[in-house]
C-alpha positions as CSV (number, residue, x, y, z in Angstrom):
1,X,53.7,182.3,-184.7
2,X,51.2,185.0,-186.5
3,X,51.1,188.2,-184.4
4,X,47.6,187.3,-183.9
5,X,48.7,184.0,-181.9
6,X,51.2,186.3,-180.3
7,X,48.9,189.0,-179.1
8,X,46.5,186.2,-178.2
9,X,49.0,184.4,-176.0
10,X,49.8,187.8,-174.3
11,X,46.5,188.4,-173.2
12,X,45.6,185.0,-172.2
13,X,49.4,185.5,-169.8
14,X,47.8,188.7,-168.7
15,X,44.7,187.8,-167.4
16,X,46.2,185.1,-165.7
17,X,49.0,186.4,-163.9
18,X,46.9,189.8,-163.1
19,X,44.5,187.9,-161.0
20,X,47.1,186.7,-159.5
21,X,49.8,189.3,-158.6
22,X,47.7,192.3,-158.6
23,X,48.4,195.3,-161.0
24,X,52.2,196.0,-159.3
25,X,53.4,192.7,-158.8
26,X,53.0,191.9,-162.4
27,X,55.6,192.8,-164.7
28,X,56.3,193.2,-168.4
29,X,58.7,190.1,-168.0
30,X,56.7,187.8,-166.3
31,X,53.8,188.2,-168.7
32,X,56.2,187.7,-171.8
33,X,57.8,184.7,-170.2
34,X,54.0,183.4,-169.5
35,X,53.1,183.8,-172.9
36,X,56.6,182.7,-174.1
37,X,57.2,185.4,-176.3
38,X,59.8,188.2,-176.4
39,X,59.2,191.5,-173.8
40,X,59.0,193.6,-176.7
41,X,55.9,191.7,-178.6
42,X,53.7,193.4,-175.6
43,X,54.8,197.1,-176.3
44,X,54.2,196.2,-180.0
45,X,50.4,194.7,-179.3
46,X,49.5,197.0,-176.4
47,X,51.6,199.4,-175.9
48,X,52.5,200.6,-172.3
49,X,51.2,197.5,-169.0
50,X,48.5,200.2,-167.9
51,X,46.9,199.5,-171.7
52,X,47.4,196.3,-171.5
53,X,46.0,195.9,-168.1
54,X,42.6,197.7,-169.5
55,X,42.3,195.5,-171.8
56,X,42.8,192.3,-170.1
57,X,40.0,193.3,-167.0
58,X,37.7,194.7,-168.8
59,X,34.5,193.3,-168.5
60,X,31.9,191.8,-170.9
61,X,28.9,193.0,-168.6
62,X,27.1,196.0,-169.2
63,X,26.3,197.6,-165.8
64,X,23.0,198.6,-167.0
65,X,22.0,195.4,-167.5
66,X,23.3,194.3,-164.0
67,X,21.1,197.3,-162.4
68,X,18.4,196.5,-164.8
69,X,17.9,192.8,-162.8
70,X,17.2,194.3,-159.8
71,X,14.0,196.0,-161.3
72,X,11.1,194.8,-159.1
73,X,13.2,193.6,-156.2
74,X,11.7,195.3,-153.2
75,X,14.2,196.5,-150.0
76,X,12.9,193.3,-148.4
77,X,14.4,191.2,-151.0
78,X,17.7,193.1,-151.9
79,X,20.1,191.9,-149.7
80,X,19.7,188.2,-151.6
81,X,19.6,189.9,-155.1
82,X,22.6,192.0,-155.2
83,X,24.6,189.0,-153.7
84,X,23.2,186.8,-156.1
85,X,24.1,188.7,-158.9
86,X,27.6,189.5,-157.7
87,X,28.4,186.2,-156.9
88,X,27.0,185.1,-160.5
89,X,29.7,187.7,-162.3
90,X,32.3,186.8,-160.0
91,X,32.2,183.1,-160.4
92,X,31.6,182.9,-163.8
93,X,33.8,183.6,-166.7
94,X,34.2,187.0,-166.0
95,X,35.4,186.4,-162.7
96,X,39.0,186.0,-163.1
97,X,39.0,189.6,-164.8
98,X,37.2,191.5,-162.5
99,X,39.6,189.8,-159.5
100,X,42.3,191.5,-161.9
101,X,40.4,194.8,-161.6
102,X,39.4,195.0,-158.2
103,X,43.4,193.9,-157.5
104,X,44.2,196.8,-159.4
105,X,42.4,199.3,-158.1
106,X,43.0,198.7,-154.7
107,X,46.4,200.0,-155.4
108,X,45.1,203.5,-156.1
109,X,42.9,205.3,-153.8
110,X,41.2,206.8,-157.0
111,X,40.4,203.4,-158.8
112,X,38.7,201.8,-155.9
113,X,36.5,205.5,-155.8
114,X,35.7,204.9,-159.5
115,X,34.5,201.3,-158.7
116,X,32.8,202.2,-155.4
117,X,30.6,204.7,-158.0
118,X,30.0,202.0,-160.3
119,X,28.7,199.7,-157.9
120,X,26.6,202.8,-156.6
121,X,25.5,203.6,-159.5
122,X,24.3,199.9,-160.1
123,X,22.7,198.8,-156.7
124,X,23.2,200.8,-154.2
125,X,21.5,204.7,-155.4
126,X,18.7,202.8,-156.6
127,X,18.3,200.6,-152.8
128,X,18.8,203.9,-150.5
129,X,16.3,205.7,-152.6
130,X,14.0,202.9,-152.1
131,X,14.9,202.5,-148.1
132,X,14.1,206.1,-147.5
133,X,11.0,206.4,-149.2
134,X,10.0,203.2,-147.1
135,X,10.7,205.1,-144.0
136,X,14.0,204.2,-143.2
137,X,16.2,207.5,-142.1
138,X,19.0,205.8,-141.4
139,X,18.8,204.7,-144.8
140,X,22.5,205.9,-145.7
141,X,24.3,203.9,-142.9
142,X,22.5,200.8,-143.8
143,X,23.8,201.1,-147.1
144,X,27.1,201.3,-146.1
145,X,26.7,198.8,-143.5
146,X,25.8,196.4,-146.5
147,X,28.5,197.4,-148.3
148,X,30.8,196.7,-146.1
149,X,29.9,193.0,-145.9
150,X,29.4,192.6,-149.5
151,X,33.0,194.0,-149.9
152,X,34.4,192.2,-147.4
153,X,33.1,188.8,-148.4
154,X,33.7,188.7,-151.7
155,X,37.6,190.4,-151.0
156,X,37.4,187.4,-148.5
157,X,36.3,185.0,-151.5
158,X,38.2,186.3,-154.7
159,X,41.4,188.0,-153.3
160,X,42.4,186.6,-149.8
161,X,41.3,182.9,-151.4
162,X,40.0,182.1,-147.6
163,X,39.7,178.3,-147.8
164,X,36.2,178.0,-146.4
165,X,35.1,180.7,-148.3
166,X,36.8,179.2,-151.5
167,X,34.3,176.1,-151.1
168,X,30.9,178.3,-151.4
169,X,29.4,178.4,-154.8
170,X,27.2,181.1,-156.2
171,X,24.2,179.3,-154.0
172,X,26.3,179.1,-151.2
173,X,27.2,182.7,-151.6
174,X,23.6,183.9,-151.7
175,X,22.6,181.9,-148.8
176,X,25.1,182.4,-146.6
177,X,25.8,186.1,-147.1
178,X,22.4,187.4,-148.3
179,X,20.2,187.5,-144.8
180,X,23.7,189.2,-143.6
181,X,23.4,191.6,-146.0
182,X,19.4,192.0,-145.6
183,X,19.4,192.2,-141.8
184,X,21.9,195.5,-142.1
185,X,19.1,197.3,-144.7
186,X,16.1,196.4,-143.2
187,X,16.4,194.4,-139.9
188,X,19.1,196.1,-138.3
189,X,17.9,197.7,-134.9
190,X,17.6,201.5,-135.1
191,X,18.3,204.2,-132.7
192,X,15.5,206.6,-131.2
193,X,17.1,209.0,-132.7
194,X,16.4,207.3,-136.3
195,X,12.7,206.5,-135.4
196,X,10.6,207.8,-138.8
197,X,8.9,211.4,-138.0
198,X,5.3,211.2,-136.1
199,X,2.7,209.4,-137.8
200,X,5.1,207.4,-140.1
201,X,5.2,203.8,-138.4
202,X,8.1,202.0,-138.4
203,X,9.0,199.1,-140.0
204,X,7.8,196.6,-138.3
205,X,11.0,194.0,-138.3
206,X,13.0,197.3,-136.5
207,X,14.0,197.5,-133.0
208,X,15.0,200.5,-130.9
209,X,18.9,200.0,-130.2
210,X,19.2,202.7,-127.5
């Protein structure tokens, strides 16, 4: 075996068993036996797991290019979009290595910050700017209202491997979690308190929820 086949195998273990186990629960030893080569070929290839973690779930998508697709998507049509594109990275080939990621990161307070920006940074900035300039106030908490679902759903999906959730495809995904996501930025009922200032009307799918 070339240490090219070797290094190939361990990275093919690794994003296998990462997935899996989550960043913790897989060791040095497990990933060597996977790839049925000795412990110390890893340290020799990648050095310390954390390196060799990095490399296994990173991803091939450019988050630019993922924020650029939501370019003429309107707050009305958002809640669709961002799932659709989610679910389009998540259950394609890169899927298996952002499950790695996200598995990862939920083991450090820190890492799932870093990821929370990213996903700002993609959709989310871009879709509060857009709310409030509508005339939404309560811009902020629909936001994280949508996040929330999005987060949950997909944890539900990729890491909890709910069985009904399991059987949704990218299609199913986008139908039956985008008018969730939707209703929370523009159809869920507001508050007096959050009415837009005089003179500005009010969307007119809002309803007063006190």
């Amino acid at each position: 075996m070339t240490g090219a086949d070797g290094r190939t195998r361990i990275l093919a273990a690794a994003r296998r068993l990462f997935p899996e186990r989550g960043y913790e629960g897989t060791t040095m030893r497990a990933i060597a036996a996977a790839a049925g080569v000795d412990v110390a070929l890893i340290g020799h290839h990648f050095g310390a797991k954390r390196a060799l973690w990095e490399i296994a779930t990173t991803l091939p998508v450019d988050p630019a290019d993922l924020a650029a697709r939501l370019d003429g998507v309107g707050a009305a049509q958002a809640g669709r979009a961002v799932i659709g594109i989610l679910a389009e990275v998540w259950l394609g080939p890169e899927g298996p290595a952002l499950t790695a990621r996200l598995r990862g990161l939920l083991e450090t307070p820190e890492g799932l910050a870093g990821f929370r920006r990213v996903l700002d940074d993609v959709f989310w900035d871009r879709i509060a700017a857009e709310l409030a300039a509508t005339g939404y106030p309560d811009a902020a908490l629909r936001v994280e209202l949508a996040q929330a679902t999005v987060f949950g759903a997909f944890i539900g999906r990729m890491l909890l491997d709910g069985p009904a959730l399991s059987m949704l495809d990218a299609a199913g995904m986008v139908d039956c979690i985008g008018p969730v996501v939707q209703w929370h930025l523009t159809g869920r009922p507001i508050r007096d308190a959050d009415l837009p200032a005089a003179g500005t009307p009010a969307d007119p799918g809002q309803e007063r929820l006190f």
